[in-house]
Every structure is written in structure tokens, then in C-alpha cells.
C-alpha positions in Angstrom: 337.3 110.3 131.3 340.1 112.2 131.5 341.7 113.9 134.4 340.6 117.5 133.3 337.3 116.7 133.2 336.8 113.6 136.1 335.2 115.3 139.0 337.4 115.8 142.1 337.2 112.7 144.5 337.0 115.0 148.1 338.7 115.6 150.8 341.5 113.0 151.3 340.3 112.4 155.0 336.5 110.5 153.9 333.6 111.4 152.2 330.1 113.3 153.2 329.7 114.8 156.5 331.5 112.7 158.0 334.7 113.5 156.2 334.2 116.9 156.2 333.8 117.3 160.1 337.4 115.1 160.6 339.0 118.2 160.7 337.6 120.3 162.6 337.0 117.2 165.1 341.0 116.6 165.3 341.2 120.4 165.6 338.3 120.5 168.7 340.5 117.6 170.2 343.7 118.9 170.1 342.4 122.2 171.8 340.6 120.0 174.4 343.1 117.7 175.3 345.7 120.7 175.6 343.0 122.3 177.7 342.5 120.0 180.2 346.5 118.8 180.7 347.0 123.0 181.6 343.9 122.7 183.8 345.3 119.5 185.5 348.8 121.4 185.7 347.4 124.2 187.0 345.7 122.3 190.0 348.5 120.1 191.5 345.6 118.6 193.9 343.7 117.5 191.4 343.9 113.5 189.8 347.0 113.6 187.6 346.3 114.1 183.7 347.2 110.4 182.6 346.4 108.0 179.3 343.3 107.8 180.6 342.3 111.5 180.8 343.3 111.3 177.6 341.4 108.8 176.1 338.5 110.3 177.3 338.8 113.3 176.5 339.1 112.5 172.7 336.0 110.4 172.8 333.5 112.9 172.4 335.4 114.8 169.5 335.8 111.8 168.5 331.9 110.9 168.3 331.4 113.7 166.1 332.3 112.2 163.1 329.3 109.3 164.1 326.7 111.7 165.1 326.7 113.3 161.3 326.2 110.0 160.2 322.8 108.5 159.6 321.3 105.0 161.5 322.8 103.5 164.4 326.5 105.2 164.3 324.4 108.6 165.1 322.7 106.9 168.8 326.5 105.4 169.3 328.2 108.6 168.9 326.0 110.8 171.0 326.0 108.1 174.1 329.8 108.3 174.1 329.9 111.7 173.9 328.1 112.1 177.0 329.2 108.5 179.0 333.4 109.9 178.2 333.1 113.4 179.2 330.9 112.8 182.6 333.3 109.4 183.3 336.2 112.0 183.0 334.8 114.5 185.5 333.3 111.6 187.9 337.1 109.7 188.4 337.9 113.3 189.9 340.0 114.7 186.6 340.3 118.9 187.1 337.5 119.6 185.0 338.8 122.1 182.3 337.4 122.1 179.0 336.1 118.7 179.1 332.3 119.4 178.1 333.3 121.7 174.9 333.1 118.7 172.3 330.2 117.9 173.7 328.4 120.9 173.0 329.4 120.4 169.6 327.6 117.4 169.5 324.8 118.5 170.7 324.6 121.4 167.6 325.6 119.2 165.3 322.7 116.9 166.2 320.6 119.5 166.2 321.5 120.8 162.6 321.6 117.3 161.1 317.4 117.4 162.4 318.0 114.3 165.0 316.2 116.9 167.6 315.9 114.2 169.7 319.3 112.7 170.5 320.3 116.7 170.4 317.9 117.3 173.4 318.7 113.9 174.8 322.2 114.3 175.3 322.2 117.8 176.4 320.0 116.6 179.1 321.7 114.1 180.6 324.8 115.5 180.7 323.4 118.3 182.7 321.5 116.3 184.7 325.1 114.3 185.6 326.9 118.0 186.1 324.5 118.6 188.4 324.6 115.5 190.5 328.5 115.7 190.5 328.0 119.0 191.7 326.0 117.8 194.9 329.3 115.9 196.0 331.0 117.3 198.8 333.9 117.1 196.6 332.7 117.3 193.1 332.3 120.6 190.9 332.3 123.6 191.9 328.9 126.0 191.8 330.5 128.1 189.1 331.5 125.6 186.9 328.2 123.1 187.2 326.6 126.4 186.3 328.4 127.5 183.6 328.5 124.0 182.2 324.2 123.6 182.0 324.6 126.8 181.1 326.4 126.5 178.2 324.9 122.8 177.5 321.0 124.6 177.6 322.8 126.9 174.4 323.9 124.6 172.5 320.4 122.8 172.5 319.2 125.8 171.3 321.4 126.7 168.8 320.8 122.9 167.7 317.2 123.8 167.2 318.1 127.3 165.8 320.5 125.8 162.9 317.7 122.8 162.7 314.9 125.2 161.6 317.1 127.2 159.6 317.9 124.2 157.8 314.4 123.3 157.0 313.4 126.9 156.1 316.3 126.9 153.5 315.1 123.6 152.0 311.3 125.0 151.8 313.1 128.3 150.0 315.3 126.1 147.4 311.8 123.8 147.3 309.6 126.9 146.4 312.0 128.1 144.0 312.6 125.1 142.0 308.7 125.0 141.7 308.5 128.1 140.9 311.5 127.7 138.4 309.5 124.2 136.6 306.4 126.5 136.8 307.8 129.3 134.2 309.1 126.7 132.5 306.1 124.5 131.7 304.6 128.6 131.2 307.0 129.7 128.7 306.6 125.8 126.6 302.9 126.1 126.8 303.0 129.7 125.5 305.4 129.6 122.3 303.8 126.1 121.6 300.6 128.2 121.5 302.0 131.0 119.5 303.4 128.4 117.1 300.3 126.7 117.0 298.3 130.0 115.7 301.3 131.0 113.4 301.4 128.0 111.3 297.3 127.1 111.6 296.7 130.9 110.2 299.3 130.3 107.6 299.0 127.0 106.7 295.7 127.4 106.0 295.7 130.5 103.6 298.2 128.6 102.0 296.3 125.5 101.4 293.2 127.7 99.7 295.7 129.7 97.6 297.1 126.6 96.7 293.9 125.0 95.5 292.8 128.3 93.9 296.0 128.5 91.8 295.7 124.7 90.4 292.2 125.1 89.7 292.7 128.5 87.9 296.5 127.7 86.4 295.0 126.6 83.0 292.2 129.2 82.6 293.1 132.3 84.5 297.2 132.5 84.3 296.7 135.7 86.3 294.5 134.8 88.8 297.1 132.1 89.2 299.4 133.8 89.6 298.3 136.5 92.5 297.6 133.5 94.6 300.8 132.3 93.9 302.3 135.6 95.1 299.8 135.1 98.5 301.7 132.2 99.3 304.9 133.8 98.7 303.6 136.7 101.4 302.2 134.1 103.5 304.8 131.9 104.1 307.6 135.1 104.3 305.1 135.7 107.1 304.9 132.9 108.8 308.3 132.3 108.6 309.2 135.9 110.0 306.8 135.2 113.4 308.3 131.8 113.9 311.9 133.2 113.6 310.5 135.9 116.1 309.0 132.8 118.4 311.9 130.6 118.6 314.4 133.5 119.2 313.2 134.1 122.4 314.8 130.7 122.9 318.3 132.2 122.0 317.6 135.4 123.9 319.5 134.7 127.1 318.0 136.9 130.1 315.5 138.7 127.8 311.7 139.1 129.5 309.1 136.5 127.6 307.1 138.7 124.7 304.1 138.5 122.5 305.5 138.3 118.9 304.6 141.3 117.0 301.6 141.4 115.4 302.6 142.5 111.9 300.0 144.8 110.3 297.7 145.0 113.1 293.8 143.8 113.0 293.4 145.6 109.7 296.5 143.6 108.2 294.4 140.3 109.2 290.9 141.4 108.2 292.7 142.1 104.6 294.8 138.8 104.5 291.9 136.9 104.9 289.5 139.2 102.6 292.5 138.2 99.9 292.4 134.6 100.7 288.7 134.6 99.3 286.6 135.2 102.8 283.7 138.1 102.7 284.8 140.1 106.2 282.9 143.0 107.1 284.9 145.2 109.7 283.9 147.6 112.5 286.3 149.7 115.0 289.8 147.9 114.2 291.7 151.2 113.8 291.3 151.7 117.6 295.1 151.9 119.7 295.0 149.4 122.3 298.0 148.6 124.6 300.3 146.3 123.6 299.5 143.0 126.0 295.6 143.7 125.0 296.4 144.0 121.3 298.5 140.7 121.4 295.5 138.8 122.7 292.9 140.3 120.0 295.3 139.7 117.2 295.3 136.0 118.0 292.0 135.6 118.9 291.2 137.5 115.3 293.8 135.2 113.5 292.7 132.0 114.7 288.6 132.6 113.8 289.6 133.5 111.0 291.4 131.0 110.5 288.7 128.5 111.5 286.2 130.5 109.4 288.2 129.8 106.4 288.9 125.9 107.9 285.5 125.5 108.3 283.0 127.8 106.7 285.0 129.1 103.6 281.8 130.7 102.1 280.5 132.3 104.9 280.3 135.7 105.7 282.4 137.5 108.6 281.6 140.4 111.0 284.0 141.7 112.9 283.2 144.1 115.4 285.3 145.7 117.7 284.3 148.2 120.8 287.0 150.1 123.2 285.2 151.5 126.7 285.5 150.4 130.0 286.3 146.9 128.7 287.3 146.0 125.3 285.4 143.9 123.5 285.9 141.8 119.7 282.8 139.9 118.6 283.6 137.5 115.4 280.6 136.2 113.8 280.4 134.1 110.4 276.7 133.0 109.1 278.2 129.5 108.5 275.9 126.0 109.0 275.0 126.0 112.7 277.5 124.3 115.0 276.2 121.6 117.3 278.2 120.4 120.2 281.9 123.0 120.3 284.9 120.2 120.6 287.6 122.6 122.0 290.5 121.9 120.5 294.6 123.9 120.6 293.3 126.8 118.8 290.1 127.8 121.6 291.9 126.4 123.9 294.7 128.9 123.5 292.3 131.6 122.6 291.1 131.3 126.6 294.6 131.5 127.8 295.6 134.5 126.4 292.0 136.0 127.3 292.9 134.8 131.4 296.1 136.1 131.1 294.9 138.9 130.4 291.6 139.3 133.0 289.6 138.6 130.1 286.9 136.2 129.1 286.5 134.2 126.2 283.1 132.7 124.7 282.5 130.4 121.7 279.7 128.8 120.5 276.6 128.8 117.9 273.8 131.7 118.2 270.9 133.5 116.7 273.3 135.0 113.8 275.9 132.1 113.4 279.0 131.0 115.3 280.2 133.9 117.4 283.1 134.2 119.0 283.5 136.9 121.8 286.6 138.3 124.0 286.2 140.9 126.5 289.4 142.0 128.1 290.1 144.7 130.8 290.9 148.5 128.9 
């Protein structure tokens, strides 16, 4: 891998958390050990500011770096931030900002969701403020208040950044889903409209295919014309699948219904020159463009089973706009026993649900019917 592309390594100082919050840690020490030698200085009385002060003091910055971590190191950190700062003030230190870092640690337990060390730890130490308050000697009302004060705060704002934390892993949770969701959508969809392209025109170009060898010999004409249907048909076909896979290339466009090129009456006439006998009703009707999507696939693909299956048989198409629109295919075929759904109704009910519409198939009284209703 070479350097431009090898990813970058981190921060010199560690990895994770943990190496991240070094610097701010060595930062929150520095202030607090300056802080506390000025408090010290400031109250000559008070137990000189020594190596010792000092140690302490930079234990619970210190500990942050373990309470980010996961395990054990996060139970060791958070004791020492609370036994080192309560030590300091108990050996009679002036008190200064001693307790800061440990607020910190209590947040930062708090955010990393260990709600329980973060509640822990706040509570003893205010507990141990308190006590050293009740000395006749030990901290003074103002400061033991300000300190639980400040400790009760942090606890919260442990919890606060805790919840926010889990409400912005449920928000990048719901929107990957939703992101997989329109994915698997958009696959099932152009599979779908790739499926009804290439059924529809595979099969008119199988029949004109078997009507042009049987007739090459006899009828050179005849031959001919179905010779020129496959021409049209496959320049169709390969004009909708263009249209279907572009919307692959299209970056940011909306998902669309490929045009439906010439319409219901384009269809009925395809399949009338294909060699089916299609009688047709109320196809000249303007429909809105997501509705006439759905009845031009539903159209193509009984058609298309029509000619798959009963290539003799007689069509009705009927189509009725109201209230709810409705298409009714029927074909006078052999009667159907048991219907084996396969990609083609399958995708035929899709469309209708996307729609608010309903989709039924199956044998009746005057053949195999198929029916779509759909919202006007």
C-alpha cells in the first residue's frame, strides 16, 4: 500500500478513546495542579502544596484515560478517581480545584453508558465531602456545597450525554434500515420491470420466430413481416431495458415506472400482430401516470401468458374508469386447475398494493380472468 493511499495511523499519543482523551486529560491536569498550588499559596495556614499534593491531584485526570476503557481498567479508574481526590482533601490540603477531574469522570462514565460506576462515584465522593465537612476543621459549608452540588451535575449530564448517545445510535439504526429497505425496494422493482420486459418480448419473439420458419419456404412475405415483428420487438425491448437499468446510472434521480411506449392500445395491437384474437373495450381512457404504469404491466404480462399458454384462445379486454379503475383480462383457454404463482403474478400484485389496488387471478365461468382494481 502506498503512503497516499495507507490510512492515517491516529493520534501519536494511543489509539480509541483512550488516546483521544490523553490530551484533554494532561490539559484538565495541568489546570488542576496549577489550581490547587495558587489555592495552597493563597492560604499560608493551610498543609503546604508538596509531591504529594501533587500526585494526587493528577490521579484522577489521570483515571480518565481508564474509565473510557472497557472491562476492569474502567472499575480501577473510577475508584482512584474518587480514593485520590477525597485522600487529598482528608490530609488537610486547601481544597481548591481538587474535585474538577472528578466530575469529568463522572460524565465520561456516564456517556460511555457505565451508568453505574457514573452514579457510583459521584455518590461516594459526595457522601465523603460531606463527612469532611462535619469536621470541626474540615470544609467549609460553601465549598461542601458547591462540591455535591457540582458532583449531583455532572451525574446528570452523565445521564443526559448517555441517552443522547443511545438515541443517536437508534437514529443511525433506523436509517440504515430504512436505507437496506429502499434498497432491497428498488432491486425487487427493476428486477420486476426486467422480468415483464423481456417475458413480453421474449415471447412475441419466440412465436414470430416459429411463424417465420414455418412459413419461410411457402409464404416469403408472410416471413418476412414476422421477421420485421422481431426487429420492432426486440428495438422495443431493448429501448425499456436501456430505460430500466439507467435509473442505475441516474445519480439522485427519484425511482420511475419506465414508459409505457404506445399505451394499452400499443399492447392490445402488438399482441393482435403476434397472431392472438384480442377484443378491446375502454383503453383510450387518460389515467394518471402511477395508475397507467400498473395497468400496462398487468395488460403486458396476461398477454403475455395468454400467448405462453393459450396461443389460440380468444382475449377480452375490458377496461372501466369510475370511482375505482378497473381492467378485467379474460381468454376462453382450457380451464386452469390449481394457479402456481410464479414472478409474473407475483409482480402483477405488487404493483396493484403499491398502488391501493387489488389483484385477482384465477379460472371462472368464461375462462381465466385476470382482474385489477386500483384507486381513480
Amino acid at each position: 500500500m502506498t503512503p497516499a493511499t495507507a490510512p492515517w495511523p491516529g493520534p501519536p499519543w494511543g489509539r480509541g478513546r483512550a488516546g483521544w482523551i490523553a490530551v484533554p486529560a494532561a490539559l484538565l491536569a495541568l489546570v488542576t495542579v496549577l489550581g490547587c498550588a495558587g489555592a495552597n499559596a493563597w492560604h499560608p495556614g493551610a498543609r503546604p502544596f508538596d509531591i504529594l499534593a501533587v500526585l494526587l491531584v493528577l490521579v484522577a485526570p489521570a483515571s480518565l484515560v481508564l474509565v473510557v476503557r472497557r472491562g476492569t481498567a474502567a472499575l480501577v479508574g473510577s475508584v482512584l478517581a474518587v480514593v485520590a481526590p477525597v485522600a487529598y482533601l482528608a490530609l488537610g490540603y486547601e481544597p481548591g480545584p481538587a474535585l474538577v477531574p472528578l466530575g469529568f469522570v463522572v460524565v465520561a462514565l456516564g456517556a460511555t453508558r457505565r451508568r453505574l460506576l457514573s452514579l457510583a462515584s459521584g455518590t461516594v465522593a459526595a457522601l465523603a465531602v460531606v463527612l469532611l465537612g462535619l469536621r470541626p476543621d474540615g470544609l467549609s459549608p460553601v465549598y461542601t456545597t458547591l462540591t455535591v452540588t457540582g458532583l449531583a451535575i455532572a451525574m446528570l449530564l452523565g445521564e443526559g450525554a448517555r441517552g443522547r448517545r443511545e438515541r443517536m445510535q437508534a437514529v443511525r439504526a433506523a436509517r440504515v434500515s430504512r436505507e437496506e429497505s429502499a434498497v432491497a425496494a428498488e432491486r425487487l422493482r427493476i428486477a420486476r420491470e426486467l422480468h415483464d420486459v423481456l417475458a413480453h418480448s421474449l415471447s412475441g419473439i419466440t412465436v414470430q420466430a416459429g411463424v417465420g420458419l414455418h412459413l419461410m419456404d411457402r409464404e416469403p412475405e408472410a416471413a418476412r413481416q414476422a421477421l420485421v415483428e422481431i426487429r420492432d420487438a426486440s428495438r422495443d425491448a431493448l429501448d425499456e431495458v436501456r430505460e430500466v437499468l439507467g435509473i442505475l446510472r441516474a445519480d439522485g434521480e427519484a425511482p420511475r415506472e419506465p414508459t409505457a411506449g404506445g399505451g394499452l392500445e400499443g399492447l392490445v395491437d402488438r399482441a393482435r400482430a403476434a397472431g392472438l384474437t384480442v377484443d378491446a373495450e375502454g383503453l383510450g381512457s387518460e389515467l394518471p401516470e402511477p395508475v397507467a404504469a400498473v395497468l400496462h404491466r398487468t395488460l403486458q404480462e396476461a398477454l403475455t401468458n395468454v400467448r405462453r399458454h393459450a396461443p389460440d384462445a380468444s382475449v377480452q379486454v375490458r377496461l372501466a374508469v369510475g370511482e375505482r379503475t378497473v381492467l378485467e383480462v379474460t381468454d376462453d383457454g382450457p380451464p386452469v386447475g390449481e394457479v402456481v404463482e410464479g414472478y409474473g403474478l407475483r409482480g402483477m400484485r405488487e404493483r396493484a398494493a403499491a398502488v391501493g389496488g387489488v389483484l385477482t387471478a384465477g379460472s371462472g365461468p368464461e375462462g381465466f380472468r385476470v382482474r385489477l382494481e386500483v384507486p381513480r
